[in-house]
N, C-alpha and C positions, 0 to 999 in steps of 0.2 A: 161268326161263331165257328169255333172250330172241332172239326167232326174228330178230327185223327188229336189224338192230344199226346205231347211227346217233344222231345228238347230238340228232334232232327228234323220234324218236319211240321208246315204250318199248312195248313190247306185256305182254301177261298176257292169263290167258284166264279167262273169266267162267264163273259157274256153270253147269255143264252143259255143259261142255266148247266154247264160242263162245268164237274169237278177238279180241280186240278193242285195237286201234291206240290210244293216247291219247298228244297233243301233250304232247312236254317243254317246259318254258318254257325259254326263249333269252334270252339279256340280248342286249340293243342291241349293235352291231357285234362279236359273237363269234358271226360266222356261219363255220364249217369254210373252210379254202382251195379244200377239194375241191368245193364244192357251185359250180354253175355261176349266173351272174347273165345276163338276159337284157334289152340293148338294140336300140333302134332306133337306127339308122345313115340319114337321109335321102340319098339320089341324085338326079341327075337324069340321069330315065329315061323313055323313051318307052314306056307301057303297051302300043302296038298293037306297037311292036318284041317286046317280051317275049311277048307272044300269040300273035304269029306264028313265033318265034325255038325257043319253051318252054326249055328248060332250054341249049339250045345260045346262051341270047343271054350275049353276052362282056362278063360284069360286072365293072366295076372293083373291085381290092382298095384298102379303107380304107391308108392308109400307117402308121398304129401304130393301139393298144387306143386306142381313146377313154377307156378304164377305168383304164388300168396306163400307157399309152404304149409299152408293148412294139413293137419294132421287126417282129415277126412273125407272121402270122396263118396260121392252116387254113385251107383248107376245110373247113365241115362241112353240105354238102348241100343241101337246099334245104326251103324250107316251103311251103307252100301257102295264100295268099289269093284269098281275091275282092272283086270290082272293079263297081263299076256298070259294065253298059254292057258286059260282057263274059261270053257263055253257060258259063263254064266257070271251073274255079280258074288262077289263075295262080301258076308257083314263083318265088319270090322266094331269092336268094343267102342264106345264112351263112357266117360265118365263125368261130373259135373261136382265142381266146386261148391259146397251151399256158403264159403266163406265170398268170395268174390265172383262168383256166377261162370268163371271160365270152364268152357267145355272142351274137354280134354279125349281126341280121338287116338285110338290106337294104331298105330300103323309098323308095318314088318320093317326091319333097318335090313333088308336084301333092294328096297326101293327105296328111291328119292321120292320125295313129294310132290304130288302130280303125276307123275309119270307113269305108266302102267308097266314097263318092261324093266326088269331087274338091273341092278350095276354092272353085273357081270355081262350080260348080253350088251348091254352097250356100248360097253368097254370091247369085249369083243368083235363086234359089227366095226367100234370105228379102226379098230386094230387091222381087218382084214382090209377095209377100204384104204388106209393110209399108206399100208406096206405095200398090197396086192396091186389097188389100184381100180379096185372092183368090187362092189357089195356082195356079200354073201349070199346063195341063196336062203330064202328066209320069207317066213310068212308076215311079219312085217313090212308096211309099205316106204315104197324107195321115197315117197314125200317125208315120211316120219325120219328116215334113213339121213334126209339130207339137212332136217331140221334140227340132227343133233349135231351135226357138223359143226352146220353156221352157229348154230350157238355157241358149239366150244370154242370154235375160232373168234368170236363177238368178247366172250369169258374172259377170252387168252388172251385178248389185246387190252381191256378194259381193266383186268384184275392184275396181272402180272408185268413187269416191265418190259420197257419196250425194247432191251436186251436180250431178251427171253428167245433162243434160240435154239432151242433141245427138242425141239418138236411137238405135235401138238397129242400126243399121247403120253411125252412126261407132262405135258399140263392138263391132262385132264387127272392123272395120281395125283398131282401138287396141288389142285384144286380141291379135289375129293379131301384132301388133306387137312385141309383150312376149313372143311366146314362149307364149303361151298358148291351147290349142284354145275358140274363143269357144263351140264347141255341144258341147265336152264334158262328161260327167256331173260329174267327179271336180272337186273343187272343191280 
């Protein structure tokens, strides 16, 4: 009998009476209509407004799904990130598709996704260590400091040719360029 009923998961219960969940296999685009997908939506948005504003700041509604194009969106409440630079979480807008269920978060275009610390400061931190030779002082930790190194330099060997010889601060502009987070992990 199965308690969990659902296209991903099947349950049974193991000897000795212990429940245990095990992943159905899914073929490639036969995921349910009803299961929700989750994008990022860039804005431009002033972080200290949002700070100071919290949940009262008056965020624009996307004009269709980015996903569907659907002419109509929810609200559906708000999430909570954090920000360098700021003691506390900040909520960020959603919205939700009733056409294809994708739930659509709003997030500032001064940040990459995921990250908590703005382009600019990044781009500056690796500016200072690449020229200087030495990390800035900065309330940012030197592990986060060297984590976006290795990743640009992981980015810059992966993404760009193995010509590629202009150093690795025109490749983090050339990457930015393309649409691609220069210090993120995911390759």
């Amino acid at each position: 009998m199965d308690l969990i009923r659902g296209p991903f998961f099947s349950s049974r219960y193991k000897a000795g009476g212990e429940f245990c969940k095990t992943p159905r296999p899914v073929q490639p685009g036969s995921m349910p209509h009803r299961y929700a997908i989750h994008m990022i939506y860039f804005v431009s948005v002033l972080l200290k407004d949002i700070f100071e504003q919290g949940k009262n700041y008056p965020w624009g509604r996307p004009e269709v799904c980015p996903r569907c194009y659907h002419y109509k969106l929810w609200g559906h409440g708000f999430t909570a990130r954090y920000f360098h630079g700021f003691p506390c979480c900040l909520y960020l807008k959603c919205y939700r598709c009733p056409n294809c269920r994708c739930v659509i978060t709003l997030r500032p275009d001064t940040h990459f996704s995921r990250i908590r610390s703005s382009k600019e400061t990044i781009r500056s931190h690796l500016e200072q260590r690449l020229k200087q030779g030495r990390w800035p002082r900065s309330t940012l930790s030197r592990s986060c400091l060297r984590h976006w190194l290795t990743n640009l330099a992981r980015q810059t060997l992966a993404r760009l040719t193995d010509s590629w010889k202009e150093g690795l601060l025109a490749a983090f502009d050339r990457l930015l360029a393309t649409g691609v987070t220069p210090v993120g992990k995911i390759i």
